[in-house]
Every structure is written in structure tokens, then in C-alpha cells.
mmCIF file of the N, C-alpha and C atoms, coordinates in Angstrom:
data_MODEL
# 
_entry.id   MODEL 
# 
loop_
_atom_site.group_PDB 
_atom_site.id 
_atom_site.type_symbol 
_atom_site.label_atom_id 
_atom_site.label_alt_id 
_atom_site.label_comp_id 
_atom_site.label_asym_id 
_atom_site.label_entity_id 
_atom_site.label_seq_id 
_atom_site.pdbx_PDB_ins_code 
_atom_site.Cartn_x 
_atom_site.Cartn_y 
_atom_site.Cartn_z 
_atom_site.occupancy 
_atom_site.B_iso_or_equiv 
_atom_site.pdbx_formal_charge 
_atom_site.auth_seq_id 
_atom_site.auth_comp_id 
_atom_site.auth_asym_id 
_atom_site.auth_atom_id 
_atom_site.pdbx_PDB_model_num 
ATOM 1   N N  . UNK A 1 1  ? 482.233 -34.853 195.318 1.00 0.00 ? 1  UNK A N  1 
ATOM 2   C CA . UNK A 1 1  ? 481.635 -36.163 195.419 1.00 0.00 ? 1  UNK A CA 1 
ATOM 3   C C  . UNK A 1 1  ? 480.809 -36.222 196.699 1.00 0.00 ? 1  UNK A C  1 
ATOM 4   N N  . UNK A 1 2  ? 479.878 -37.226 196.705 1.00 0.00 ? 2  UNK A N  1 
ATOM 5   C CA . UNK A 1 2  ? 479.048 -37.631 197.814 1.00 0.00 ? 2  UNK A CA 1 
ATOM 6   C C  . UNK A 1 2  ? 478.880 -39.109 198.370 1.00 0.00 ? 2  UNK A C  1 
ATOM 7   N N  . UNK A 1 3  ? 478.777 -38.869 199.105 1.00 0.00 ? 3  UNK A N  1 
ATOM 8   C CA . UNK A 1 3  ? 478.465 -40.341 200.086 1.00 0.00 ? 3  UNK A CA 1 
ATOM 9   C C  . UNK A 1 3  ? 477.100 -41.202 199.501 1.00 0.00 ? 3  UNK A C  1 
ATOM 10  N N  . UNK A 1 4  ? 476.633 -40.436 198.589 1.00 0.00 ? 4  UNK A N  1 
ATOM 11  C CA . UNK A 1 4  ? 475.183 -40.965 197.853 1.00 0.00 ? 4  UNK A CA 1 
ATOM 12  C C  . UNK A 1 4  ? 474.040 -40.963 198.709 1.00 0.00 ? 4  UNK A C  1 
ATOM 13  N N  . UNK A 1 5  ? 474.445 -40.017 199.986 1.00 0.00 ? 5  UNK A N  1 
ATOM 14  C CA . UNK A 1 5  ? 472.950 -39.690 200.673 1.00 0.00 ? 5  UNK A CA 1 
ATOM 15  C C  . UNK A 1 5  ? 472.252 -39.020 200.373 1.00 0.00 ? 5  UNK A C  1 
ATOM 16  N N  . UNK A 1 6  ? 471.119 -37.979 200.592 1.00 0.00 ? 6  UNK A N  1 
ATOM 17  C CA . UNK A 1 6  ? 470.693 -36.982 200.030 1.00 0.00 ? 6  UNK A CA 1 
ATOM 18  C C  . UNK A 1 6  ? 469.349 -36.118 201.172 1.00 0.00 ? 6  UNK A C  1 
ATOM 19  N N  . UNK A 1 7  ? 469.254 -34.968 201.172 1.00 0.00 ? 7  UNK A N  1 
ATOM 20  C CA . UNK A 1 7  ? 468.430 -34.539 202.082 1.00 0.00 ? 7  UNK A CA 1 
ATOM 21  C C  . UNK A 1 7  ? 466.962 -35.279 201.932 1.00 0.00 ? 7  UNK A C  1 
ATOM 22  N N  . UNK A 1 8  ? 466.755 -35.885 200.337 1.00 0.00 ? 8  UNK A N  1 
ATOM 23  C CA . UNK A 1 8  ? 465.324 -36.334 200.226 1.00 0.00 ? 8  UNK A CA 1 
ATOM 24  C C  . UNK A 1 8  ? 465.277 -38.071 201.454 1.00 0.00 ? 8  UNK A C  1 
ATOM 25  N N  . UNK A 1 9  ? 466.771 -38.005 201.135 1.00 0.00 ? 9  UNK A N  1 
ATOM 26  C CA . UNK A 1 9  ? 466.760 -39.741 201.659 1.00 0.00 ? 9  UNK A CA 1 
ATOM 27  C C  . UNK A 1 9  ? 466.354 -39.708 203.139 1.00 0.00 ? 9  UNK A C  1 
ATOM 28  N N  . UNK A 1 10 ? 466.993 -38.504 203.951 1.00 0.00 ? 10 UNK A N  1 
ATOM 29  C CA . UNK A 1 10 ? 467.072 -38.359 204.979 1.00 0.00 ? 10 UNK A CA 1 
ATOM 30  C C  . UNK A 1 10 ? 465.308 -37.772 205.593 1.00 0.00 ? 10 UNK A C  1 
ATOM 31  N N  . UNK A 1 11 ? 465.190 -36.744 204.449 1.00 0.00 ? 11 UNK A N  1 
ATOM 32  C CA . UNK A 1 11 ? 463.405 -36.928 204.742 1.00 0.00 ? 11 UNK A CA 1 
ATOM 33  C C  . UNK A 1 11 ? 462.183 -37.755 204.740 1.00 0.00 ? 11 UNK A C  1 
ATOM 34  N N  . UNK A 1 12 ? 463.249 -38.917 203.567 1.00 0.00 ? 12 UNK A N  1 
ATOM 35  C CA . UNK A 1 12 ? 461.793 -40.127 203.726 1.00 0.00 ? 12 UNK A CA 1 
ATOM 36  C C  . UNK A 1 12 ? 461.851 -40.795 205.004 1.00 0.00 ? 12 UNK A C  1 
ATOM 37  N N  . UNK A 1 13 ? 463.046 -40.779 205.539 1.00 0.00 ? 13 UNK A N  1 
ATOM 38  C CA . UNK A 1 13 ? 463.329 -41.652 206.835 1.00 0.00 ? 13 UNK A CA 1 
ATOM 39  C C  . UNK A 1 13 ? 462.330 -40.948 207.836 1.00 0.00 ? 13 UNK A C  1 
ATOM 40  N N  . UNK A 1 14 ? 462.483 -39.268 207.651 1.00 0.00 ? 14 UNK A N  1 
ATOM 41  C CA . UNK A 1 14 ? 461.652 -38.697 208.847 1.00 0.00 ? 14 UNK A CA 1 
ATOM 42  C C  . UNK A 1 14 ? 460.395 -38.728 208.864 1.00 0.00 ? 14 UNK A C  1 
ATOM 43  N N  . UNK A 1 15 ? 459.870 -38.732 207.367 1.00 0.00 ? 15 UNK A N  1 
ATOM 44  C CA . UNK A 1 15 ? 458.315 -39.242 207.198 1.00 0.00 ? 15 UNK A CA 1 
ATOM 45  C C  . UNK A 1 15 ? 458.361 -40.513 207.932 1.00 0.00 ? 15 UNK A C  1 
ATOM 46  N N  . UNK A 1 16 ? 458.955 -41.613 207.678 1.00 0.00 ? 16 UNK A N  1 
ATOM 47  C CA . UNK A 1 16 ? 458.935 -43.013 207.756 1.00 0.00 ? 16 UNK A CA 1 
ATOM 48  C C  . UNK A 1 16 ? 458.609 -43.111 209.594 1.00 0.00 ? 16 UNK A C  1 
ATOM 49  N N  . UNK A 1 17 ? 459.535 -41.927 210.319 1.00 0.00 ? 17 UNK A N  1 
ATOM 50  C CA . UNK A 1 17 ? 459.361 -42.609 211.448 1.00 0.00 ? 17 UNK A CA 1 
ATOM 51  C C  . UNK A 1 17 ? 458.564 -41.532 212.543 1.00 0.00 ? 17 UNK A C  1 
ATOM 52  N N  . UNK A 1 18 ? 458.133 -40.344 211.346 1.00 0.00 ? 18 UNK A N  1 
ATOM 53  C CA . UNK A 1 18 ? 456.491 -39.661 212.324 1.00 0.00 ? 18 UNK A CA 1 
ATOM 54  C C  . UNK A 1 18 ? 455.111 -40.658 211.767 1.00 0.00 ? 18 UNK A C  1 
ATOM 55  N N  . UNK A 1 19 ? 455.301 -41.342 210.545 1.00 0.00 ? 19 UNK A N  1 
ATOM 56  C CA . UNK A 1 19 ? 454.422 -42.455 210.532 1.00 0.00 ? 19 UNK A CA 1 
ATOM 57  C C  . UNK A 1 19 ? 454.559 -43.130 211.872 1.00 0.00 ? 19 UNK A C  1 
ATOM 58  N N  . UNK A 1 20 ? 455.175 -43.889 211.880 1.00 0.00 ? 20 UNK A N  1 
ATOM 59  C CA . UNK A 1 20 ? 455.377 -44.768 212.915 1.00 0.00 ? 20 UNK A CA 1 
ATOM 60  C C  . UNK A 1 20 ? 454.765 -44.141 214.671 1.00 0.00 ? 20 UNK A C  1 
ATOM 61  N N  . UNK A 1 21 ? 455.357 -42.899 214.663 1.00 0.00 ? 21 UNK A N  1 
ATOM 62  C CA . UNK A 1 21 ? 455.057 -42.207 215.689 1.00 0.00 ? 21 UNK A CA 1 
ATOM 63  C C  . UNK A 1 21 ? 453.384 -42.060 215.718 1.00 0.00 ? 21 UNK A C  1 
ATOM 64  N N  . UNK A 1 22 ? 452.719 -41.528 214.432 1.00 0.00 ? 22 UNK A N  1 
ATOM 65  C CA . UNK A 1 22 ? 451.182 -41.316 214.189 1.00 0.00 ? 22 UNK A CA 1 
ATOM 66  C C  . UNK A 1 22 ? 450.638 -42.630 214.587 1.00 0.00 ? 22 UNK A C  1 
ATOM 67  N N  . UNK A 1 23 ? 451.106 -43.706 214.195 1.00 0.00 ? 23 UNK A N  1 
ATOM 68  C CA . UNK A 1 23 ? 450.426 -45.028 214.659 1.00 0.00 ? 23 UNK A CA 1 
ATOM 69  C C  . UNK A 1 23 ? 450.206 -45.225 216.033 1.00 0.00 ? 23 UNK A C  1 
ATOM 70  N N  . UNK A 1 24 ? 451.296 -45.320 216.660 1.00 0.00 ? 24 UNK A N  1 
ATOM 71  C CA . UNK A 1 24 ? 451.561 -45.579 217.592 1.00 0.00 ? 24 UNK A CA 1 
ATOM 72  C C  . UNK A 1 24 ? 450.377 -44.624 219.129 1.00 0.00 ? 24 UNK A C  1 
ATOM 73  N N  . UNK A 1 25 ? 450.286 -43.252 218.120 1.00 0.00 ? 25 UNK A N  1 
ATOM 74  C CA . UNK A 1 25 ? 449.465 -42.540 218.667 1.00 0.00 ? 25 UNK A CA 1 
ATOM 75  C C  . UNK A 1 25 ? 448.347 -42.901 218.789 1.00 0.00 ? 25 UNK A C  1 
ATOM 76  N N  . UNK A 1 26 ? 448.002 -43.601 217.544 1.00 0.00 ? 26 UNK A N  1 
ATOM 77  C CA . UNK A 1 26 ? 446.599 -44.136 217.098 1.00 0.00 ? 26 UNK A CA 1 
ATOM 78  C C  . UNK A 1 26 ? 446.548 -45.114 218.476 1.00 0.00 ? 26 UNK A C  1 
ATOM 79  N N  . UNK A 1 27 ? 447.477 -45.724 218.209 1.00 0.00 ? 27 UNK A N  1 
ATOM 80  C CA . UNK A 1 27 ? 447.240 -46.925 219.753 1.00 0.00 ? 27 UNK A CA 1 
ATOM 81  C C  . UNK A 1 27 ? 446.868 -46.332 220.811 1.00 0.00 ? 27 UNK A C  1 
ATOM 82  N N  . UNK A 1 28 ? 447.171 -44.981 221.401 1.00 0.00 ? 28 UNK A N  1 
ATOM 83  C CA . UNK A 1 28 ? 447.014 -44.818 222.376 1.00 0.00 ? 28 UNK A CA 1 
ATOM 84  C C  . UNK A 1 28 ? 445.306 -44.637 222.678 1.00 0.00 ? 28 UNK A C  1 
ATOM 85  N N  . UNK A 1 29 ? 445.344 -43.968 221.381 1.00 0.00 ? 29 UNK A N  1 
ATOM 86  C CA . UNK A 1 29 ? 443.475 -43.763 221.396 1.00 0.00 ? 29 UNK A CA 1 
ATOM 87  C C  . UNK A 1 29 ? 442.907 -45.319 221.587 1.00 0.00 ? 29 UNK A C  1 
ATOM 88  N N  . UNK A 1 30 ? 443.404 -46.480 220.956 1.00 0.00 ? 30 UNK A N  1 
ATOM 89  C CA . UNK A 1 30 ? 442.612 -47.526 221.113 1.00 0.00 ? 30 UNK A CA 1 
ATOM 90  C C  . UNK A 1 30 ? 443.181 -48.603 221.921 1.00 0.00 ? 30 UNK A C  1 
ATOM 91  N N  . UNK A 1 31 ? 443.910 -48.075 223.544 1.00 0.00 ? 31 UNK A N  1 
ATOM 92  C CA . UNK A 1 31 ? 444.661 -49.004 223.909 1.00 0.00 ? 31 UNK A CA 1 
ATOM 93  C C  . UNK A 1 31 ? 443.038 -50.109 224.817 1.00 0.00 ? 31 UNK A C  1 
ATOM 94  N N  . UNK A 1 32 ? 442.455 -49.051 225.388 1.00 0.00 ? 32 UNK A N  1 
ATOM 95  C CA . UNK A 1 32 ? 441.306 -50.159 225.761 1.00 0.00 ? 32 UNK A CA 1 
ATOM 96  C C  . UNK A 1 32 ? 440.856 -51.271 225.270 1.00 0.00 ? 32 UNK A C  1 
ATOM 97  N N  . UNK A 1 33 ? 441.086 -51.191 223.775 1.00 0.00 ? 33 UNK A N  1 
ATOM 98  C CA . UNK A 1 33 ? 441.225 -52.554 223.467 1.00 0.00 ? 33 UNK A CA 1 
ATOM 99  C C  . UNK A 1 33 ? 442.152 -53.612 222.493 1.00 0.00 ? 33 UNK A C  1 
ATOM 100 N N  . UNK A 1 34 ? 443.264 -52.935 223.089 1.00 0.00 ? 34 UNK A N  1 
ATOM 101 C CA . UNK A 1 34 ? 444.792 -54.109 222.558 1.00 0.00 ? 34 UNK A CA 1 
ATOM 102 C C  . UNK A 1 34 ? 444.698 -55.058 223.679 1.00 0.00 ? 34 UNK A C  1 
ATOM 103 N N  . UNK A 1 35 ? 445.084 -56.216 222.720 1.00 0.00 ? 35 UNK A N  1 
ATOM 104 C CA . UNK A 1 35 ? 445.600 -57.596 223.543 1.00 0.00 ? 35 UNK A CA 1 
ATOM 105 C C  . UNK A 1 35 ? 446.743 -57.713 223.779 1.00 0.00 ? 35 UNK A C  1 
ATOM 106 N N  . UNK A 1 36 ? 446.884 -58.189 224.368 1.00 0.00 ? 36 UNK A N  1 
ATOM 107 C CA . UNK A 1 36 ? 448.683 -58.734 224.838 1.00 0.00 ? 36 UNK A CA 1 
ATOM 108 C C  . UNK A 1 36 ? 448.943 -60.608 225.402 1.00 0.00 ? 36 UNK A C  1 
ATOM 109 N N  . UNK A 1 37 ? 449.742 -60.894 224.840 1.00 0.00 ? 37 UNK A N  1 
ATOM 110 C CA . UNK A 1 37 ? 449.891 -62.389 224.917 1.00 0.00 ? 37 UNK A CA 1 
ATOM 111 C C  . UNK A 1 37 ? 449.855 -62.180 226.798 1.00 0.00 ? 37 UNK A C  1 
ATOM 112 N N  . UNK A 1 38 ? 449.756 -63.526 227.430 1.00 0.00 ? 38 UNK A N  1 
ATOM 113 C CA . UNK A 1 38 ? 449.373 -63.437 228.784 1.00 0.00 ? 38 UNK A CA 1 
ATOM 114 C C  . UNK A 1 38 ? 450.492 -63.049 229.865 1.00 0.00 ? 38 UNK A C  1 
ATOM 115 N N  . UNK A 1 39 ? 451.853 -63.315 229.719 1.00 0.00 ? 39 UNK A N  1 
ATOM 116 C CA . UNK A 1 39 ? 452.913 -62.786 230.148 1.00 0.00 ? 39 UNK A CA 1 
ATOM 117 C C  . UNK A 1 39 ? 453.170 -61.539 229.937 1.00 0.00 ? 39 UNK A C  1 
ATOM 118 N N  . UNK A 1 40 ? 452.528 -60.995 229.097 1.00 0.00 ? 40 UNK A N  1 
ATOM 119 C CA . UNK A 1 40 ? 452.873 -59.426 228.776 1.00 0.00 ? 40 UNK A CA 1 
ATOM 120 C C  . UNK A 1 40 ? 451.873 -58.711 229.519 1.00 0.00 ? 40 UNK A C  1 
ATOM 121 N N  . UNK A 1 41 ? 450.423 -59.380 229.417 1.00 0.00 ? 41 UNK A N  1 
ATOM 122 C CA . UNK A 1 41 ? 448.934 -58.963 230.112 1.00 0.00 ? 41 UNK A CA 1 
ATOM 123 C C  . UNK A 1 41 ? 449.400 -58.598 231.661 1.00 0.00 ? 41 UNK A C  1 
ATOM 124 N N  . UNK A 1 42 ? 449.889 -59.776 232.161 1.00 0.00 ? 42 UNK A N  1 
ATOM 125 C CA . UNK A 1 42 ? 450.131 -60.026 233.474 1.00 0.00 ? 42 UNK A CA 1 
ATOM 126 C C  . UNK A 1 42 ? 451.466 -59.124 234.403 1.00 0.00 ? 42 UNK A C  1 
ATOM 127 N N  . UNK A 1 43 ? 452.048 -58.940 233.126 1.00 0.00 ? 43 UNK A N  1 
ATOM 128 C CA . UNK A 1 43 ? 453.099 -57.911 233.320 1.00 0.00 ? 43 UNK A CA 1 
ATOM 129 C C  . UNK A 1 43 ? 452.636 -56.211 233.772 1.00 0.00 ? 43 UNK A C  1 
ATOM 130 N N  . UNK A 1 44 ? 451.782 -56.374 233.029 1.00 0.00 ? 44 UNK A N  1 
ATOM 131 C CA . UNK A 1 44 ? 450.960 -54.839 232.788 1.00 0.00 ? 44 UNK A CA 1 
ATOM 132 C C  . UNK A 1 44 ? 450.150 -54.630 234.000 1.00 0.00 ? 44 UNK A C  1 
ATOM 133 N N  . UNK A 1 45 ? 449.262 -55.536 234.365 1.00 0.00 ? 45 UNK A N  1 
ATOM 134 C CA . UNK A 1 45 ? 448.517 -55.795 235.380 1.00 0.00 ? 45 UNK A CA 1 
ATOM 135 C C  . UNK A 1 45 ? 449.504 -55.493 236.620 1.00 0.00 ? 45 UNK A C  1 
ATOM 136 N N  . UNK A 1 46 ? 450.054 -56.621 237.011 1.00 0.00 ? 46 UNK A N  1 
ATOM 137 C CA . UNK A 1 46 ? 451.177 -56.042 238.172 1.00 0.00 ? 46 UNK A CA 1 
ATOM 138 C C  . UNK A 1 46 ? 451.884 -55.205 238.252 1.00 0.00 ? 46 UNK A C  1 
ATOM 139 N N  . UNK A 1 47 ? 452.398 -54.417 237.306 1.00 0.00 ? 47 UNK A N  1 
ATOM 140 C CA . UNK A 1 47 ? 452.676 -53.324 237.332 1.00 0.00 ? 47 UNK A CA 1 
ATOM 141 C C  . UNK A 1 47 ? 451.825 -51.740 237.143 1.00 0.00 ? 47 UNK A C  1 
ATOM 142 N N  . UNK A 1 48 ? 450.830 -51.761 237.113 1.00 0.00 ? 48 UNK A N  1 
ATOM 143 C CA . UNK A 1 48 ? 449.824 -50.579 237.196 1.00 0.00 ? 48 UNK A CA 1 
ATOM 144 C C  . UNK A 1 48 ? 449.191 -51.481 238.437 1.00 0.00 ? 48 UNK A C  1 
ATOM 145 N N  . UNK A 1 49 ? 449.290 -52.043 239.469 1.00 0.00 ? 49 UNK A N  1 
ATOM 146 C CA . UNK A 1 49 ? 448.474 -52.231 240.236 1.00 0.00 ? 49 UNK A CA 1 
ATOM 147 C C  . UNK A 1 49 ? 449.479 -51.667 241.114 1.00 0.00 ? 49 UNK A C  1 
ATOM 148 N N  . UNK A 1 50 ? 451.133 -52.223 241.089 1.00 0.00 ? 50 UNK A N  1 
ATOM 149 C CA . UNK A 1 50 ? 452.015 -51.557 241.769 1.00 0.00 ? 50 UNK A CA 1 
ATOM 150 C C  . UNK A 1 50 ? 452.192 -50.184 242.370 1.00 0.00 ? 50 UNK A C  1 
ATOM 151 N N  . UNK A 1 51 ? 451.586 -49.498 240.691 1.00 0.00 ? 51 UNK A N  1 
ATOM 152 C CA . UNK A 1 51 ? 451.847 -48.317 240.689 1.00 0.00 ? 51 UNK A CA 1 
ATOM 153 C C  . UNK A 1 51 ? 450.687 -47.064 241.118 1.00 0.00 ? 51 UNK A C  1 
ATOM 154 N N  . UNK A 1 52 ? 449.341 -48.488 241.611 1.00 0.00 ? 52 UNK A N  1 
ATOM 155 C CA . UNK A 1 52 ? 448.421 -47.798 241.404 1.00 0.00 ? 52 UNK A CA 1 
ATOM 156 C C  . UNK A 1 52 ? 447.578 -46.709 241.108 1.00 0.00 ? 52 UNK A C  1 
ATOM 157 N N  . UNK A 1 53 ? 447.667 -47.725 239.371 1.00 0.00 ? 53 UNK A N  1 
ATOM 158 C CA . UNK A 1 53 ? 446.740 -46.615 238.072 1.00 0.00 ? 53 UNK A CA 1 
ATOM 159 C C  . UNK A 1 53 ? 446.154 -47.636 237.777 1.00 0.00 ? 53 UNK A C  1 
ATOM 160 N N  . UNK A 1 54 ? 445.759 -47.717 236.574 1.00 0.00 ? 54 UNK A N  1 
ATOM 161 C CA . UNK A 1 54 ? 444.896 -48.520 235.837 1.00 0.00 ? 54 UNK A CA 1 
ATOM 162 C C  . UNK A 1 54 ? 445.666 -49.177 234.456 1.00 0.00 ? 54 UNK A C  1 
ATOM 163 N N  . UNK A 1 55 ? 445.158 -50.278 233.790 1.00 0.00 ? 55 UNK A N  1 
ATOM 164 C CA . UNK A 1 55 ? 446.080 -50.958 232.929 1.00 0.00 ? 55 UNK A CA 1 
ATOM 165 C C  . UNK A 1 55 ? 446.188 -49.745 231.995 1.00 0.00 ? 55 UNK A C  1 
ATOM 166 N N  . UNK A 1 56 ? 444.896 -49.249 231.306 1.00 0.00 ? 56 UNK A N  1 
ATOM 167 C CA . UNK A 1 56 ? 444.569 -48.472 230.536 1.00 0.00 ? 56 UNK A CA 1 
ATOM 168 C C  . UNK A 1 56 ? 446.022 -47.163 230.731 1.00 0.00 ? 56 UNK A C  1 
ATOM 169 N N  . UNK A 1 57 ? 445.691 -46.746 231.895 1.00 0.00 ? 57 UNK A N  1 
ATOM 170 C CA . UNK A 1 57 ? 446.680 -45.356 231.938 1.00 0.00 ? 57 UNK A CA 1 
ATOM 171 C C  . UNK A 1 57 ? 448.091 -45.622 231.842 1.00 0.00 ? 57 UNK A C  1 
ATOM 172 N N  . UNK A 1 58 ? 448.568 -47.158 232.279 1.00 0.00 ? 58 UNK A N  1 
ATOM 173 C CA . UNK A 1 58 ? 449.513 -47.622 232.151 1.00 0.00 ? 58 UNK A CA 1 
ATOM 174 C C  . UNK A 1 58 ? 450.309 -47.384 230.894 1.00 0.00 ? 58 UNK A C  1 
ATOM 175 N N  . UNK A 1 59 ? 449.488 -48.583 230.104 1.00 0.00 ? 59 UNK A N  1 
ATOM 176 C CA . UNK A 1 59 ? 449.805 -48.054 228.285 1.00 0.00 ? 59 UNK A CA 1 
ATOM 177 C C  . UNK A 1 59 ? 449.909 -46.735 227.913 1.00 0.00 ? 59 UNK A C  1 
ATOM 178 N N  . UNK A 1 60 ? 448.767 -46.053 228.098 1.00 0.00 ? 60 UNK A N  1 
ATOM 179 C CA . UNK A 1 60 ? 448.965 -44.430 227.820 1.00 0.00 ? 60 UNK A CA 1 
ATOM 180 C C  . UNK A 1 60 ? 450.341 -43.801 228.100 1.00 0.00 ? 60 UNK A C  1 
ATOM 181 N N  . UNK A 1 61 ? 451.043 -43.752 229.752 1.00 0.00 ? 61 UNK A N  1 
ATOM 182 C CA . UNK A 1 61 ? 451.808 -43.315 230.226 1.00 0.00 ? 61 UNK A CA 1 
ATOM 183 C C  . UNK A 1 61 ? 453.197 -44.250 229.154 1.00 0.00 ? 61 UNK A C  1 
ATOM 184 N N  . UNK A 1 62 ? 453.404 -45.366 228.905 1.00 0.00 ? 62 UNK A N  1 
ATOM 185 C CA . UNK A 1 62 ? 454.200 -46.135 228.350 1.00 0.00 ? 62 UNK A CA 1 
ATOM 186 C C  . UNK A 1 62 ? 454.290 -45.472 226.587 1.00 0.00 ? 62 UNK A C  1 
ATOM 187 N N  . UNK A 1 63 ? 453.587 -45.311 225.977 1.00 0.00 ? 63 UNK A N  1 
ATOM 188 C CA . UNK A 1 63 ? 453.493 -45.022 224.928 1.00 0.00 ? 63 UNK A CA 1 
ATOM 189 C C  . UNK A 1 63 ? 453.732 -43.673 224.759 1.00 0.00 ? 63 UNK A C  1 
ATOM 190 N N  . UNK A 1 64 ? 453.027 -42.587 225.856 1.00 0.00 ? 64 UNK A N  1 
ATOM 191 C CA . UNK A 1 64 ? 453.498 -40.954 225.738 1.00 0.00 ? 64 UNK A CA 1 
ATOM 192 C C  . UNK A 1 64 ? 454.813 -40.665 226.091 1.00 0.00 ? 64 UNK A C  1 
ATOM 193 N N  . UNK A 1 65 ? 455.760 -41.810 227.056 1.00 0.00 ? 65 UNK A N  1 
ATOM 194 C CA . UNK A 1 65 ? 456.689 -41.508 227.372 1.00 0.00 ? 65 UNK A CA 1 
ATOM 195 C C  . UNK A 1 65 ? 457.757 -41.788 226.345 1.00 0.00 ? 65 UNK A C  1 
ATOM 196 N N  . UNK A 1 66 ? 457.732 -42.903 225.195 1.00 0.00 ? 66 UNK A N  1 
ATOM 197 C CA . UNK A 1 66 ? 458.268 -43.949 224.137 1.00 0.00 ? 66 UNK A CA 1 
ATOM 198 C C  . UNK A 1 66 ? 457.972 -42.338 222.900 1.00 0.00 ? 66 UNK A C  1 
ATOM 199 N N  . UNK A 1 67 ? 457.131 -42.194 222.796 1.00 0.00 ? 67 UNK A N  1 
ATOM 200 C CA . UNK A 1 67 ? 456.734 -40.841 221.781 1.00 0.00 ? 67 UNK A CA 1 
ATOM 201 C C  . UNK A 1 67 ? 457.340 -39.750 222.022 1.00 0.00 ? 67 UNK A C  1 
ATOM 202 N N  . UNK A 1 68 ? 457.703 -39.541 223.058 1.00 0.00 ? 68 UNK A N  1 
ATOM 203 C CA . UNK A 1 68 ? 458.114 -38.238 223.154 1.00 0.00 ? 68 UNK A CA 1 
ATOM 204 C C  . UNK A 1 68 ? 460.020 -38.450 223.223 1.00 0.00 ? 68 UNK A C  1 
ATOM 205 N N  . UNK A 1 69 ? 460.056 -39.659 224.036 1.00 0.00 ? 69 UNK A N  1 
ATOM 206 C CA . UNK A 1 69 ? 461.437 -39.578 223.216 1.00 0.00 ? 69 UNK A CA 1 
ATOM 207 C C  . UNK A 1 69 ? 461.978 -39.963 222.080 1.00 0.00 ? 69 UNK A C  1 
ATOM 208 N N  . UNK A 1 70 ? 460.898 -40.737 221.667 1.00 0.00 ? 70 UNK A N  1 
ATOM 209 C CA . UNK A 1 70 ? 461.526 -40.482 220.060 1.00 0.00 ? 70 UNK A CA 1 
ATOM 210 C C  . UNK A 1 70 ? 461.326 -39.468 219.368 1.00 0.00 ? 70 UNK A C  1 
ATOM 211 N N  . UNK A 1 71 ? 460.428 -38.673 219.520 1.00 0.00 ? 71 UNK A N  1 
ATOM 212 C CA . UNK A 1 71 ? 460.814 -37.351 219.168 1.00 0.00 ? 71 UNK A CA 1 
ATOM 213 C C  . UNK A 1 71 ? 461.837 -36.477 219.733 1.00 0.00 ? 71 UNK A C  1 
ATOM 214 N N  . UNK A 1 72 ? 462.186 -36.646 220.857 1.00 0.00 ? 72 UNK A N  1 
ATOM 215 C CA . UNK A 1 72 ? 463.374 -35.751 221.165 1.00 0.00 ? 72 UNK A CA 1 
ATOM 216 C C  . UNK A 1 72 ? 464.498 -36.197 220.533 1.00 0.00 ? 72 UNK A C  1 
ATOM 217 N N  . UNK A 1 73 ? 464.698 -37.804 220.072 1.00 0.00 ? 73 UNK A N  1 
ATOM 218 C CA . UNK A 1 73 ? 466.038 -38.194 219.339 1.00 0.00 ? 73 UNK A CA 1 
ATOM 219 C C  . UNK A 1 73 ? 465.716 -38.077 217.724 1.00 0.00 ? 73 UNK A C  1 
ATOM 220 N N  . UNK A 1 74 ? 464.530 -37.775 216.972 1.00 0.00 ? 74 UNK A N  1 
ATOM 221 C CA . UNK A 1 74 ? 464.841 -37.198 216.405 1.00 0.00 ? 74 UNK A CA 1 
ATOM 222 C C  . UNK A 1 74 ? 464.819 -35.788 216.131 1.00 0.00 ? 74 UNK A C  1 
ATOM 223 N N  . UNK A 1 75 ? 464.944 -35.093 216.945 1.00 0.00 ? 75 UNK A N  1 
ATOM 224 C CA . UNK A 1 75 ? 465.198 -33.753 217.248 1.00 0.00 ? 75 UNK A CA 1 
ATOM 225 C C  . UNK A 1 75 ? 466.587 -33.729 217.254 1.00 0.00 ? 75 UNK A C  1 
ATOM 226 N N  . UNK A 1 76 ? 467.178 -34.290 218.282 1.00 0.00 ? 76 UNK A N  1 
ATOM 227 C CA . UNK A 1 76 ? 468.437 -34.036 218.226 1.00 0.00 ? 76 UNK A CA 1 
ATOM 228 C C  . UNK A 1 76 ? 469.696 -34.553 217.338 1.00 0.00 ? 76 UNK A C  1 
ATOM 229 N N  . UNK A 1 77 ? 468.942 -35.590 216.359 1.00 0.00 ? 77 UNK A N  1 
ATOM 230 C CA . UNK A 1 77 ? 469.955 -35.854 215.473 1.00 0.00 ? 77 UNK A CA 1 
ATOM 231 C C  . UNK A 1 77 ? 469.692 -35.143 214.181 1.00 0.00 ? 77 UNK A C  1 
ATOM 232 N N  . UNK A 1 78 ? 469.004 -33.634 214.127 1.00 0.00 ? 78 UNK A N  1 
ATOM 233 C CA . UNK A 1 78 ? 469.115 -32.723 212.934 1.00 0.00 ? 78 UNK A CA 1 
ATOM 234 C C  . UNK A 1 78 ? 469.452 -31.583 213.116 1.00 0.00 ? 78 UNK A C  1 
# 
């Protein structure tokens, strides 16, 4: 008997969430021009000014760092 999982089930999930990952990539190519409600803007701003970079590299660095560990967790849960 089985738990009614199946390796296909477990592969749509992994499609499901390198989609997610591909998008997300996509953002990075077009973060120059995402909006962000003004508390989030302002968030971003003071913090890449903190850190002094730029909003732009900010996102980049935020998103390559979010990508890569979700790829390492799903790495490590197969």
C-alpha cells in the first residue's frame, strides 16, 4: 500500500516551484521598474542607502539571495 503520493506528484510540485523561481528571475531582469506600495518603497530606499548601493542592486541582491535558497531547500529535501 501507499500513502497515495507519487514521484509524478512530487515532480509537479518541483516544476511548480522552478516556475516560481523562473519568475521571480524574470523580476530581477525587470526590477527597475517594479513598484512598491510607499512603506515598502521607503523601506528599500533606507536601506540601500544604509548599505550604500542602489535601490536597483538592492532588489537584485534580495531576490538572488531568496533564489538561491530556495534552491538549496529544494535541494536538500530530495
Amino acid at each position: 500500500m501507499t500513502d497515495g503520493s507519487s514521484g509524478d506528484e512530487i515532480q509537479h510540485a518541483s516544476d511548480g516551484e522552478r516556475l516560481a523561481d523562473f519568475r521571480a528571475a524574470t523580476m530581477l531582469r525587470e526590477a527597475r521598474h517594479m513598484s512598491f506600495d510607499a512603506a515598502t518603497e521607503n523601506a528599500l530606499v533606507a536601506m540601500a542607502t544604509e548599505m550604500n548601493i542602489s535601490r536597483l542592486d538592492l532588489i537584485r541582491m534580495a531576490l538572488s539571495d531568496w533564489l538561491r535558497d530556495r534552491n538549496n531547500a529544494c535541494t536538500d529535501r530530495k
